[in-house]
N, C-alpha and C positions, 0 to 999 in steps of 0.2 A: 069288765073283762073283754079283752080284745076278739077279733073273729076269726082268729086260728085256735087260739083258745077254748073256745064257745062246740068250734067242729069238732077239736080232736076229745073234749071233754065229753059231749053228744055220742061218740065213738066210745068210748071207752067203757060209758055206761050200756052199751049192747052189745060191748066184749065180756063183759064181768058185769052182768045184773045182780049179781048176791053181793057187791061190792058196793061201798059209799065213794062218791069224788067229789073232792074239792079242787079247783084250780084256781090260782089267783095270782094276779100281777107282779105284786110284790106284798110282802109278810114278813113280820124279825126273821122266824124260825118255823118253818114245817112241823119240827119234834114239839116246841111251845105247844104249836096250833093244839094238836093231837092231844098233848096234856088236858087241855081245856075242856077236849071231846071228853077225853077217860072219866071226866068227872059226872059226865051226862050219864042216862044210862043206855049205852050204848049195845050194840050186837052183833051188825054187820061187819066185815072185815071194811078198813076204810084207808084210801091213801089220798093222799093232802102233798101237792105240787105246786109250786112256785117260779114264775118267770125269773125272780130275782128274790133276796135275804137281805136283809136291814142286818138282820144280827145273828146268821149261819155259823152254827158252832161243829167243830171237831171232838177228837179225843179231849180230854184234863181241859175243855173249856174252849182251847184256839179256837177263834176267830178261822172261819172259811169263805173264803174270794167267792163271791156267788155271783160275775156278771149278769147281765139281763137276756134271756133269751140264747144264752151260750152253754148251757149245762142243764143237768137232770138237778135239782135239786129238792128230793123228794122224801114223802115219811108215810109207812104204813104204823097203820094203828089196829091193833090186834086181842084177842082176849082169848089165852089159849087155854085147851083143855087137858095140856098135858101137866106134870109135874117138875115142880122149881129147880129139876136137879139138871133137865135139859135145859135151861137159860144158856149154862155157860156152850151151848153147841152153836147156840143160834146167831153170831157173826160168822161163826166159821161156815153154817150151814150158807147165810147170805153171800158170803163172800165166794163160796162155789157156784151158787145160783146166777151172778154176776158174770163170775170169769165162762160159764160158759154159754152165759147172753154173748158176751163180746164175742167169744170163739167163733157164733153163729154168723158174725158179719166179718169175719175171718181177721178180726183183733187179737193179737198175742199179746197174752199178759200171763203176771205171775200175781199171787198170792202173799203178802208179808204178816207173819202171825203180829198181831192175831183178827185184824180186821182192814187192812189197805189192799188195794189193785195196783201193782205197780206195772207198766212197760219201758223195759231198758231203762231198770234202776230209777226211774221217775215216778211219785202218785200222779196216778189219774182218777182213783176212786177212794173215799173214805168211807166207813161203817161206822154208825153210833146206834147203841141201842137201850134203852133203857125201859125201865119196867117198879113194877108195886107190886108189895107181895102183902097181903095180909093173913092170916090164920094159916101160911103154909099152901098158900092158894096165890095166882097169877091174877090179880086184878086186871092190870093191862101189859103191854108189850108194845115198845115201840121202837123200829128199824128204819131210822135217818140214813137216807143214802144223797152222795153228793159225787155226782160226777162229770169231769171236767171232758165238754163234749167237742164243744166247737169254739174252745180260748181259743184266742192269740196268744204270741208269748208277752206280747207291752200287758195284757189283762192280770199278769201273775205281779205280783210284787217285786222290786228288784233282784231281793234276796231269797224269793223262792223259784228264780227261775234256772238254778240247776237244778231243784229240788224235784218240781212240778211237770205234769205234760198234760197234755189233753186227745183226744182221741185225732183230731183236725191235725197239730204237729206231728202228730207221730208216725199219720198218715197220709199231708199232704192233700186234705179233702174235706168237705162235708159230711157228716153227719144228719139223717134226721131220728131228734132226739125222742122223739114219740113213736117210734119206729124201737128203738132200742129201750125206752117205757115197757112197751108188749110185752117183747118177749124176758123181761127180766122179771116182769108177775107173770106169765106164767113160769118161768124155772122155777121162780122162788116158792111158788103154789106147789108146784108138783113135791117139790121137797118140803115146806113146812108141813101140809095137810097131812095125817095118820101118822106123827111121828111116833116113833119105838126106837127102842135101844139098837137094834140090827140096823134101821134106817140110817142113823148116826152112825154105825160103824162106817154103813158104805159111805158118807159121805165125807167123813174124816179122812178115808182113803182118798177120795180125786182129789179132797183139800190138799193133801199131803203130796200128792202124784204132780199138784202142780203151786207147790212151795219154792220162794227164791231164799229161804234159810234153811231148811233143811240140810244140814253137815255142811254147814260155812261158819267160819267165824265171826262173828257180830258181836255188839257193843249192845249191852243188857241195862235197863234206865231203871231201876224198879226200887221201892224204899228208898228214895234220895238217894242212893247211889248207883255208878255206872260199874259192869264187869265185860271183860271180856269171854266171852261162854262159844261154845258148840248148840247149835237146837241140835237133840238128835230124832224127836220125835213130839208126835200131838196127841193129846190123849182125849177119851172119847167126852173128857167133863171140858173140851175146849182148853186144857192148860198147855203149855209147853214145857219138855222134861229135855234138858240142858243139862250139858258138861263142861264144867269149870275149866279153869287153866290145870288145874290139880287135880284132874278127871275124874274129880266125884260129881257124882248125878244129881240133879234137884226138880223140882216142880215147879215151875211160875206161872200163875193165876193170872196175875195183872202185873203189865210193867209194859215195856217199848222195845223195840230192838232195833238198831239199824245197822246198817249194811256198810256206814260211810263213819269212820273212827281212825 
């Protein structure tokens, strides 16, 4: 492990002593790593960081661009004590926790349900989270975050560079990304720890307060097929309740949405 690595990892462990770290050069996948842990028997809350991703995964699988040394590409590993029915909160909860990391270094961004950071219509952040649930109980819980800190635009793909941004284009600057690490475990902390149902209310509200589909028209991906829908609202189990072209109401759980149709 290199010697900026070695210091800020030093640092981190006497920011967050009840916390495990891992930091490593390069690894497939952060979320893999953490699998690995979940099987141990593990306790501590633990996050697992990488310079770079051999094989950095998104939503339904995609492949994520993980330069060396240019993004946060990171995975808390978790073991909660609440009940299975708050799962569906906890992108949305992340994804609050994030936008208002950024907000702290005066980064403007929005929110796309049900787990991206978009600025001016471009991702700069993806949420994957996954988890095990055995006898009705939370084994583990795991929150992949990948954010594009200090790309270039030549680092994005040809064909994801209308898509994509990163904090450096959009700003014209550097970033330091351990700097924006901090304070996004603590937001994330202040909101995971003592979750309740009131808690998720409020947090569904900033989510919603700073949403780029709420009452837009967007193109809906969900069941192999695409619809033209309204989000008109988020509900507190993280679903989205949308209105067709024929303005009846529905609920979607999991699907896509985007913005560009």
């Amino acid at each position: 492990m290199n010697n900026i690595l070695n210091t800020e990892l030093d640092k981190f462990k006497i920011l967050y002593p009840n916390t495990e770290f891992y930091f490593f050069e390069e690894i497939d996948s952060t979320n893999n790593f953490c699998k690995t842990l979940a099987k141990e028997d593990f306790s501590n809350p633990t996050v697992v960081l990488s310079d770079t991703q051999s094989y950095g995964r998104g939503t339904k699988g995609r492949s994520w661009t993980s330069p060396k040394g240019a993004g946060l590409w990171f995975s808390i590993l978790l073991k909660p004590n609440f009940p299975p029915k708050f799962l569906g909160s906890i992108p949305l909860l992340t994804a609050t926790a994030i936008y208002e990391s950024l907000s702290e270094f005066g980064i403007k961004s929005s929110i796309k349900w049900p787990n991206d950071i978009f600025i001016k219509n471009k991702k700069v952040c993806g949420i994957l989270t996954e988890s095990n649930l055995s006898n009705n109980k939370i084994e583990y819980l795991i929150v992949g975050i990948g954010i594009n800190v200090n790309l270039s635009l030549n680092d994005f793909d040809p064909e994801l560079q209308d898509k994509a941004t990163s904090l450096k284009i959009s700003y014209n600057k550097d970033f330091n990304r351990f700097d924006i690490l901090n304070v996004i475990l603590k937001n994330f902390n202040s909101l995971y720890y003592k979750l309740t149902e009131d808690k998720i209310k409020c947090i569904i509200k900033n989510y919603k307060a700073n949403s780029c589909v709420l009452n837009k028209k967007v193109s809906l991906h969900y069941n192999n097929t695409y619809e033209i829908v309204t989000p008109i609202d988020v509900m507190n189990d993280g679903s989205l309740l949308v209105k067709d072209t024929n303005n009846k109401s529905k609920q979607i759980h999991s699907g896509e949405v985007s913005l560009r149709f």
